[in-house]
C-alpha positions in Angstrom: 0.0 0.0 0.0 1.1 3.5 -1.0 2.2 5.8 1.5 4.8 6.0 4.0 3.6 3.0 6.2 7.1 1.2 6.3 8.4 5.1 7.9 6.3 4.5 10.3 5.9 1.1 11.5 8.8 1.1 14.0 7.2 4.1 15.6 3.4 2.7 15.9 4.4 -0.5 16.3 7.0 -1.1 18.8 7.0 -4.5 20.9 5.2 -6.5 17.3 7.2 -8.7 16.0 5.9 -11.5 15.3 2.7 -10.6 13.3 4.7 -7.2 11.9 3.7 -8.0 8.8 0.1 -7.7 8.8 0.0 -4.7 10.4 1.4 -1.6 8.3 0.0 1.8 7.8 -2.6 4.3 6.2 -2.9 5.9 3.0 -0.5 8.5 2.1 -3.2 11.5 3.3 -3.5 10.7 6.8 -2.0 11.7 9.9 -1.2 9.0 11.7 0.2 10.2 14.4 -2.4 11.1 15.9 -4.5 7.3 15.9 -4.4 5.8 18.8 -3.4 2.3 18.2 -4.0 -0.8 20.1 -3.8 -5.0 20.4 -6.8 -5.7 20.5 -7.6 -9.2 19.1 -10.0 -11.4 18.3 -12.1 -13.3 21.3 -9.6 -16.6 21.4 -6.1 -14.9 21.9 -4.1 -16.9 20.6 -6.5 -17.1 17.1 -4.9 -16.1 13.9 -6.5 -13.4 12.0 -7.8 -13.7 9.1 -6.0 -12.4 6.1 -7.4 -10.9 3.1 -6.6 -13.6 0.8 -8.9 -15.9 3.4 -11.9 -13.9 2.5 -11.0 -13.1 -1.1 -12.4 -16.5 -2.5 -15.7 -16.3 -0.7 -16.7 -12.6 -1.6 -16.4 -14.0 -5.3 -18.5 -17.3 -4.3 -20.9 -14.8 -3.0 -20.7 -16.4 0.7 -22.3 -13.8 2.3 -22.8 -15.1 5.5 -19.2 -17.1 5.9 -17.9 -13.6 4.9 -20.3 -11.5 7.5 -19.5 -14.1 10.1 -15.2 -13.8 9.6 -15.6 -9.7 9.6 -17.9 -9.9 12.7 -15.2 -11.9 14.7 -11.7 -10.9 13.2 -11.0 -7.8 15.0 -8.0 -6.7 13.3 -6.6 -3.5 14.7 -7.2 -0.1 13.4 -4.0 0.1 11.5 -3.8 -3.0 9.8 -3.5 -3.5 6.5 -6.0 -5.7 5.0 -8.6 -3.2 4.7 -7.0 -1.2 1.8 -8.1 -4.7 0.3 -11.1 -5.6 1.6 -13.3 -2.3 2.1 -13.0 -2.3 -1.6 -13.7 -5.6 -2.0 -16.9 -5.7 0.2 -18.1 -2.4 -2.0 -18.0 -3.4 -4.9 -20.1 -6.4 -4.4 -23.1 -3.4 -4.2 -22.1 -1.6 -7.2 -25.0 -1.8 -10.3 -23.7 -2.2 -13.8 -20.4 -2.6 -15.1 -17.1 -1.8 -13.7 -15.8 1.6 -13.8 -13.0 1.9 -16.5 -9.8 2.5 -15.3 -9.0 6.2 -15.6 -13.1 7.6 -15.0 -12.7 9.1 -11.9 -9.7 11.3 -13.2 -11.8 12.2 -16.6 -14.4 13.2 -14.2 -12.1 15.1 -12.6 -11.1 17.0 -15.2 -14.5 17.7 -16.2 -15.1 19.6 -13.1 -12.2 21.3 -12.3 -10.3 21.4 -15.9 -7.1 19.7 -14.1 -6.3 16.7 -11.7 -3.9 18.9 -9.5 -5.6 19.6 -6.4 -6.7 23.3 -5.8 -5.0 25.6 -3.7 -8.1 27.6 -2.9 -10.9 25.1 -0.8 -13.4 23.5 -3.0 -17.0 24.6 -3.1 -19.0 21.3 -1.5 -22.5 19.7 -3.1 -25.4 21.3 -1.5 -26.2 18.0 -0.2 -23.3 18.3 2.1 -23.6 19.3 5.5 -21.1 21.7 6.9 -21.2 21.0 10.2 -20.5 17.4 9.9 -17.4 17.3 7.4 -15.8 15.0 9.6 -12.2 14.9 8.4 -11.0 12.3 11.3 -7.2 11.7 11.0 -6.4 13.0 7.3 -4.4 15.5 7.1 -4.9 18.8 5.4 -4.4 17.7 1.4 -6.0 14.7 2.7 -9.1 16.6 3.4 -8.4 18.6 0.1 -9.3 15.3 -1.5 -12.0 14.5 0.6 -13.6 17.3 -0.4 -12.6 16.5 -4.2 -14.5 12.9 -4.1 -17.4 14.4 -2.5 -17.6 17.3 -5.3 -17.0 14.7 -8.0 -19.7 12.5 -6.8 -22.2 15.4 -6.7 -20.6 16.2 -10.3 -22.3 12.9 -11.7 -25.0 12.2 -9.3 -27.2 15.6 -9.2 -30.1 13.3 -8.0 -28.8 13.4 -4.5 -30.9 16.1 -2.1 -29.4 15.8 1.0 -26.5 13.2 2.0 -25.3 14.6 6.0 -23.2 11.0 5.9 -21.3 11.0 2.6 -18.6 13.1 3.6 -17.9 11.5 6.9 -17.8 8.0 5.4 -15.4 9.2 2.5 -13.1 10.4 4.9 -12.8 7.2 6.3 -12.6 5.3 3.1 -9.3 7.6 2.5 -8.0 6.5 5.7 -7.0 3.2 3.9 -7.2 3.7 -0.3 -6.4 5.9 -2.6 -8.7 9.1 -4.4 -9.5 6.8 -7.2 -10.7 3.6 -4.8 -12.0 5.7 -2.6 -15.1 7.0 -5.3 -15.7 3.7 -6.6 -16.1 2.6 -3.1 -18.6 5.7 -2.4 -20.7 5.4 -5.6 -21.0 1.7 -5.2 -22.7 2.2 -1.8 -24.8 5.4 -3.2 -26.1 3.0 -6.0 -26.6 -0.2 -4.3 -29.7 -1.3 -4.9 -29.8 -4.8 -2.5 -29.0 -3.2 0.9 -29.4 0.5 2.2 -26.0 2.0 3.1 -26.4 6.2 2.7 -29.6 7.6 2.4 -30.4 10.8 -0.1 -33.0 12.8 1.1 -34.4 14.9 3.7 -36.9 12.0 4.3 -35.0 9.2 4.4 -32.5 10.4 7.0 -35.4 11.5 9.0 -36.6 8.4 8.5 -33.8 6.7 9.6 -33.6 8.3 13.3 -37.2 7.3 13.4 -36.7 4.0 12.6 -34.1 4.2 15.3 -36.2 5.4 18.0 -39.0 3.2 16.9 -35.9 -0.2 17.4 -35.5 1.4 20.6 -38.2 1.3 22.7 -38.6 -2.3 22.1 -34.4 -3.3 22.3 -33.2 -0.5 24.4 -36.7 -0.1 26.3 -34.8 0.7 30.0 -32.3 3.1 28.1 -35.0 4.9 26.3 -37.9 5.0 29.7 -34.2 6.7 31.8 -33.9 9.4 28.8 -37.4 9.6 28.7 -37.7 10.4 32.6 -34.8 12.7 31.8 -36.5 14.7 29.6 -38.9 16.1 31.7 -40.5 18.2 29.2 -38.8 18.2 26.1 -39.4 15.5 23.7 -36.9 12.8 23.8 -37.0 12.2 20.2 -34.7 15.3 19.9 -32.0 12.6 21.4 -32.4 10.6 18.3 -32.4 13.0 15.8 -28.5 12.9 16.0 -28.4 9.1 16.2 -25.7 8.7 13.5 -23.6 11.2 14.5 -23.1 8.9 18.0 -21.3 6.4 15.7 -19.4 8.6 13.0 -19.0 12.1 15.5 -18.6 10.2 19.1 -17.0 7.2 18.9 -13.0 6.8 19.2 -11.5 5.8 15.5 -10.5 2.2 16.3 -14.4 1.8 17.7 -15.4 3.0 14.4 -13.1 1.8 12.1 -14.3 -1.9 13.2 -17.9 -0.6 13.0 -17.5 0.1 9.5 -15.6 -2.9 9.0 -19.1 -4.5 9.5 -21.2 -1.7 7.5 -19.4 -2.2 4.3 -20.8 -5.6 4.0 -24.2 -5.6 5.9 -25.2 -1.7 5.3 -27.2 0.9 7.3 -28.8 -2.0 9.4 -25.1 -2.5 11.5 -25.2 1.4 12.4 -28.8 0.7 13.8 -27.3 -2.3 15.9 -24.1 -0.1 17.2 -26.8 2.9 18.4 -28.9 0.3 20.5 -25.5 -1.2 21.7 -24.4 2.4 22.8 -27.8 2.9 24.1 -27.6 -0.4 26.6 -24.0 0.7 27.8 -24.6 3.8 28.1 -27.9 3.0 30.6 -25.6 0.5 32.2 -22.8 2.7 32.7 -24.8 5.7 34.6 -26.1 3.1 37.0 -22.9 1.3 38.1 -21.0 5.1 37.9 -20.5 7.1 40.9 -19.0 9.6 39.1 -20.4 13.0 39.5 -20.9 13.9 35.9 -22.8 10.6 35.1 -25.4 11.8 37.7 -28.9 12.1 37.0 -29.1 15.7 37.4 -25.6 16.2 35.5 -27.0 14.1 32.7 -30.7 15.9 32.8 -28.7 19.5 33.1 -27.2 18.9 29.2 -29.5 15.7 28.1 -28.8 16.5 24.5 -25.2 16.2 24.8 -25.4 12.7 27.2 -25.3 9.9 24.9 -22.4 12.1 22.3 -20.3 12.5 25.4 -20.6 9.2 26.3 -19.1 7.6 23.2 -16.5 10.1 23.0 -15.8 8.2 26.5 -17.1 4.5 26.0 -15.4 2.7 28.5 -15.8 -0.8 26.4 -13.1 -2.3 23.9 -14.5 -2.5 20.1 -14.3 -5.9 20.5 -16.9 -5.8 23.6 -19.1 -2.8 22.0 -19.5 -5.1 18.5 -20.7 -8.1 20.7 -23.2 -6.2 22.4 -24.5 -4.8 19.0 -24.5 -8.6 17.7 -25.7 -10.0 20.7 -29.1 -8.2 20.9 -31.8 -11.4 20.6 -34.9 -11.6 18.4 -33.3 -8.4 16.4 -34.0 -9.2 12.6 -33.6 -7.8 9.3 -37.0 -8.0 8.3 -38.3 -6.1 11.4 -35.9 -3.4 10.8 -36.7 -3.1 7.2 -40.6 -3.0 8.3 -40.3 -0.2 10.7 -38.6 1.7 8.0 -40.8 1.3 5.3 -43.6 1.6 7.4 -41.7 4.4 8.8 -40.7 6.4 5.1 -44.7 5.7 4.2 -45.9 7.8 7.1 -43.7 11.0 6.2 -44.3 10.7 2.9 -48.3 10.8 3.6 -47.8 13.3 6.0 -45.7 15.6 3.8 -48.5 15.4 1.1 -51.4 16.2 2.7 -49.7 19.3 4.5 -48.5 20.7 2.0 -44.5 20.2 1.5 -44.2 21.7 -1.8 -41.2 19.4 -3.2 -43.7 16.7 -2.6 -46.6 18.2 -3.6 -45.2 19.1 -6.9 -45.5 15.3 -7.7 -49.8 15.4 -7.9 -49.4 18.6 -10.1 -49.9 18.5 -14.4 -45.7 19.0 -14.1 -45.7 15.5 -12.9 -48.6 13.6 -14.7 -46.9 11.6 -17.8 -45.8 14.1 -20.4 -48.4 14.7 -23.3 -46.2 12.2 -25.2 -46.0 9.3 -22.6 -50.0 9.6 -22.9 -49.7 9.8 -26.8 -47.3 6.5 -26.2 -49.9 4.5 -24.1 -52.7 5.4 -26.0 -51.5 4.0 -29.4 -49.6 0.8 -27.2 -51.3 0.3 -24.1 -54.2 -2.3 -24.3 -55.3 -2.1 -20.7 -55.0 1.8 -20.3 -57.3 4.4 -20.8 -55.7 7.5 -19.9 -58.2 8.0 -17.6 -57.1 4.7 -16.0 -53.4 6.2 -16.4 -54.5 9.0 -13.9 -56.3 7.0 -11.6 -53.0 4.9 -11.3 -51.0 7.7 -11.3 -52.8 9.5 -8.2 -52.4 6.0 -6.4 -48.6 6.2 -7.0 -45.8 6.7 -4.5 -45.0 10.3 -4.9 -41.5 10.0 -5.9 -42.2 7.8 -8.7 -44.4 9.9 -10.2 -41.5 12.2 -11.3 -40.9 10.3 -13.9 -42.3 8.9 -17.2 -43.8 5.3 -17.6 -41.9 3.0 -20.1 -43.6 0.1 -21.4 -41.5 -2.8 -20.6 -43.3 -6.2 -21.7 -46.7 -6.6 -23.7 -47.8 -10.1 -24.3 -48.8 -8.4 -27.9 -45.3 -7.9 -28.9 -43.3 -10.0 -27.1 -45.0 -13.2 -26.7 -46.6 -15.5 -24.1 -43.0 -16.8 -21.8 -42.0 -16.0 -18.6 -38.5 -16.6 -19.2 -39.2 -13.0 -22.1 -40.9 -11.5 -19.0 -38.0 -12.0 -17.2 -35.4 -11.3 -19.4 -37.3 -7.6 -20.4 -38.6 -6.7 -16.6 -36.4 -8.4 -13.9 -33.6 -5.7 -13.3 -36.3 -2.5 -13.6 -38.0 -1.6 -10.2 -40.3 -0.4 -9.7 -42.8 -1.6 -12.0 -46.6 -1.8 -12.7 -48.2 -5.0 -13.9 -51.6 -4.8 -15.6 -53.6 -7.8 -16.8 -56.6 -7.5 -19.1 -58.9 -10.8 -18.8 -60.7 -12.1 -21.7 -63.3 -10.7 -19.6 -62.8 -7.8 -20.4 -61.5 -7.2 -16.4 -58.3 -5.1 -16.1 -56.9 -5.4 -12.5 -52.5 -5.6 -11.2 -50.1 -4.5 -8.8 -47.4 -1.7 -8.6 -44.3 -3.7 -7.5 -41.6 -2.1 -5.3 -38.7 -4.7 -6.4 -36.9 -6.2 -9.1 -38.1 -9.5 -10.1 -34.4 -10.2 -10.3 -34.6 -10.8 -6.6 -36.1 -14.1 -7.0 -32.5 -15.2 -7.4 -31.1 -13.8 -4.3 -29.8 -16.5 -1.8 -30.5 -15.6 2.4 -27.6 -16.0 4.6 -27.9 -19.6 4.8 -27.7 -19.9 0.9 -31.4 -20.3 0.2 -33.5 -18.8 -2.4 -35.9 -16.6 -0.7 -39.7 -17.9 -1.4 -40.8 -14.6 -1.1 -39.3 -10.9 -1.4 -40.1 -7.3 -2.1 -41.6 -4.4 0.4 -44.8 -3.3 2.0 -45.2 -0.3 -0.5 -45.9 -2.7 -2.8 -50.3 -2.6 -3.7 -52.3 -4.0 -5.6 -55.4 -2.3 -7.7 -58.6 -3.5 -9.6 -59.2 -0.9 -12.8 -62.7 -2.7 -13.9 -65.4 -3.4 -13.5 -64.6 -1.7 -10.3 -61.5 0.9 -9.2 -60.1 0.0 -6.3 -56.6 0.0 -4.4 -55.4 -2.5 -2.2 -52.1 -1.3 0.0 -50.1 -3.6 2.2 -52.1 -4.3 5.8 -49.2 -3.4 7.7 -48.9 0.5 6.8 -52.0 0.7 9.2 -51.1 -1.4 11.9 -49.2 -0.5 14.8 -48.4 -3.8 15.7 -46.0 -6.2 14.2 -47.6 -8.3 11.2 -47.5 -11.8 11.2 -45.2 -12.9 8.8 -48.1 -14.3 6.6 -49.0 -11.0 6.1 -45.8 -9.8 4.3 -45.6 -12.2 1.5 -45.0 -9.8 -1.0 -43.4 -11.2 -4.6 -42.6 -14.9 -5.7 -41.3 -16.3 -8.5 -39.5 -19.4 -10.5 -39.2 -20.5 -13.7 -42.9 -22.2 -13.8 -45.1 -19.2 -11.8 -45.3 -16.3 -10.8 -47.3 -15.3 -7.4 -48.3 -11.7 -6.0 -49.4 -11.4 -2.6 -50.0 -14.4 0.0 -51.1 -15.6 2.9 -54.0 -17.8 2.8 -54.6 -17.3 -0.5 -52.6 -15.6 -3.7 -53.7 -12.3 -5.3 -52.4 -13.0 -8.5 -51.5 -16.4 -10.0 -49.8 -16.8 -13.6 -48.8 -19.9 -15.0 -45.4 -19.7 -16.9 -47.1 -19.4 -20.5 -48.4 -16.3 -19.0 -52.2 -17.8 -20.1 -54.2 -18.7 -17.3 -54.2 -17.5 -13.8 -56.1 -17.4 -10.7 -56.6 -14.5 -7.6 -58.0 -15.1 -4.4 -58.0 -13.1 -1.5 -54.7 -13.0 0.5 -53.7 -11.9 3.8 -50.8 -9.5 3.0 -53.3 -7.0 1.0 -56.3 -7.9 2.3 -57.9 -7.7 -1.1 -61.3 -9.7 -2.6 -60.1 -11.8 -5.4 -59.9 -9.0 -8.4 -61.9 -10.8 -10.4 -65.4 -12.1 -10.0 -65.1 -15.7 -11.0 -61.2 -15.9 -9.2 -60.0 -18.1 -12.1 -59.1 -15.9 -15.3 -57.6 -16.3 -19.2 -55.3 -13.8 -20.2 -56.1 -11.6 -22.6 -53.2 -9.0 -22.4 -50.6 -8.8 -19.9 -48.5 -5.2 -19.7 -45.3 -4.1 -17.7 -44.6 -1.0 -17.4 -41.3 0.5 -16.2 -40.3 4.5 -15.0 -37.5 6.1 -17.1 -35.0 7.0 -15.0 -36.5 5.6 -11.9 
């Protein structure tokens, strides 16, 4: 690895011998110095750590699991080397498309600034950037010069990205231990990733997150969250969690983080949710073993908003022990995470319509019904769309979407009645709308949050997963009747049974929306006959009146640019 580690190994790492050589340095921007370094390893002592070459062959198998359980245990200290190898590993199993020719980031470069020499004079940021939180950590002043270079760069070629408080803290640790060049593939492959969350992109999704948060909380933290509560007196605790993130990338000492991020670049946003209930639990258990005068109750209630911050800055547990704890929290799932937020981002987004937040409410205006050519389009393609059909849908829509135009993906008139041409036109596109005409004349489908590429997707344990997508997933009935059928959970309160969040299935021979004690919609794989039925996860009547229907015309239609 580039960079001066070899000038300064005697100095860091004085009294290793032995395992000298997997422990080396930082890139060349980064003041190292000022790291505090330690020995920590993993929970048998005398276990050899893993080396990058040990993981190499399974991020290619695509083990996740095997490689989320080494990462997880290995806790290689903060200045070793394997990570220039593996953080960029582990992102680029996100990135969408093809690889990044060698030499883009450096033409992109010299797009925006006309030269690849960094500026003298500081670099205007994105507006998505948040000043206060430029988090530079342990780089050093041209360090941070290129820092602020990546993030510029990435708002260069993604101008779709509102409001991103994270990015720059999370590049500045990426340039900790890889180069400029590494450092924005890494960045734009978690920005893109499409199979896990890992840095949200609006105003509402980062509010979602610390809701999402607080809602994980009060069920896994519950005595942490009751003491701040009682704390409060009359503010609302929820101002506590509005800064949730910045407990993991603003408070926590850099080998603490470093490891957490270990973790992050494989699993996503999901291991910064486990880390704040972890800090949450020690933190409740630290202020009532402490006798410590500033861990009082009145010294905590006397600057609440600052407790929890000050506390990580402080944490009085090892990484190894604060990891465990986040790791170790029982019943915890991915699922229930992933339900909370999407119940979670629904709620705002309902909210922010009907009072009246004008970026949102520009969605239901003429601006952002289909252009007068994507109606021109459907009318002369579509054979289940009227356009007053098209408006009906489009007023149903998730508001985001309806920013953009509708595509027409897959018509059993053009191309045929297979499932493997369904696939092969509709499976990477999401979302999507799927509209079947009966030879009844009945026109009923869903709007389908996911890619039906996702059918493919192995769990942990290497199993296909019989069901997949997300509750903002519905399904509608066009005629005889109009009707819309959303997922039961966005009204409930209470956890769903899992029967009630069975979403999208697929194989080679069907194809299955909706479940639970019943299927919406049936389709055999010559996309001719099918079947609907009422279904627990919609809570729909079967959408057509005898349940068992011929297809007349099926339609998929994708959103340009979506």
């Amino acid at each position: 690895m580039p960079g001066g580690g070899g000038a300064i190994q005697t100095d860091m790492l004085s009294g290793i011998e032995e395992e000298s050589d997997i422990y080396e340095g930082f890139s060349p921007h980064v003041d190292f110095g000022s790291i505090p370094i330690s020995n920590e390893s993993s929970p048998a002592k005398k276990q050899q750590l893993k080396t990058f070459n040990d993981i190499k062959g399974l991020i290619q198998q695509g083990k996740k699991r095997e490689v989320k359980l080494i990462i997880r245990e290995n806790a290689w200290p903060v200045n070793a080397t394997i990570r220039s190898q593996l953080w960029p590993a582990l992102c680029s199993q996100h990135q969408q498309g093809k690889n990044m020719l060698d030499g883009f980031y450096w033409d992109m470069v010299n797009q925006a600034f006309g030269t690849t020499e960094l500026p003298e004079k500081p670099i205007m940021l994105p507006p998505f950037v948040d000043s206060t939180h430029c988090l530079p950590y342990h780089l050093t002043k041209k360090g941070r010069a290129v820092a602020d270079r990546v993030v510029s760069v990435l708002g260069f070629a993604s101008p779709e990205i509102s409001y991103s408080p994270t990015l720059y803290p999370i590049t500045a640790i990426l340039l900790h231990f890889m180069s400029e060049e590494e450092c924005y593939h890494c960045v734009t492959s978690l920005v893109a990733a499409k199979d896990k969350v890992f840095i949200t992109q609006t105003k509402m999704l980062y509010e979602c997150t610390w809701k999402t948060v607080m809602q994980i909380a009060k069920k896994y933290a519950k005595n942490s969250v009751l003491y701040l509560q009682r704390l409060s007196q009359n503010q609302k605790a929820e101002r506590i969690f509005m800064d949730w993130c910045w407990w993991i990338l603003g408070g926590l000492p850099f080998p603490h983080l470093v490891r957490v991020m270990d973790c992050y670049f494989h699993e996503g946003i999901k291991v910064f949710y486990r880390v704040a209930l972890a800090i949450l639990i020690l933190f409740h258990k630290h202020v009532q073993s402490s006798t410590e005068s500033e861990w009082s109750a009145d010294s905590i209630k006397n600057d609440i908003d600052n407790a929890i911050p000050k506390f990580c800055k402080q944490i009085p547990v090892s990484p190894l022990k604060l990891m465990r704890t986040a790791f170790n929290i029982r019943a915890l799932s991915s699922s229930y995470i992933t339900r909370i937020f999407i119940k979670t981002e629904m709620l705002l987004k309902s909210k922010s319509v009907c009072s009246g937040n004008k970026q949102l409410v520009r969605s239901r205006s003429t601006d952002n019904l289909p252009t007068s050519q994507s109606q021109i389009n459907i009318q002369m393609m579509s054979h289940t769309l009227t356009i007053r059909e098209l408006f009906t849908l489009w007023s149903w829509l998730p508001v985001r979407i309806t920013m953009y135009q509708p595509v027409l993906l897959y018509t059993t008139e053009e191309h045929g009645c297979s499932l493997t041409t369904f696939y092969i036109r509709v499976e990477q596109h999401e979302p999507t709308l799927l509209m079947i005409k009966t030879c009844n004349n009945e026109v009923f489908g869903a709007y389908l949050s996911t890619r039906w590429y996702e059918r493919n997707l192995k769990d942990d344990k290497g199993h296909r997963q019989a069901y997949f997508g997300t509750g903002e997933s519905f399904l509608f009935s066009l005629y005889p009747e109009r009707a819309r059928y959303q997922w039961v959970g966005i009204d409930s309160d209470k956890n769903v049974d899992h029967s009630c969040e069975l979403f999208m299935a697929a194989d080679n021979k069907m194809l299955t929306i909706g479940g639970g004690d019943g299927q919406a919609i049936w389709m055999d794989e010559n996309i001719r006959f099918g079947k609907t039925d009422r279904c627990k996860t919609f809570n729909n009547p079967p959408l057509c009146e005898s349940g068992d229907f011929e297809i007349r015309v099926l339609e998929v239609y994708g959103f340009s640019g979506a």
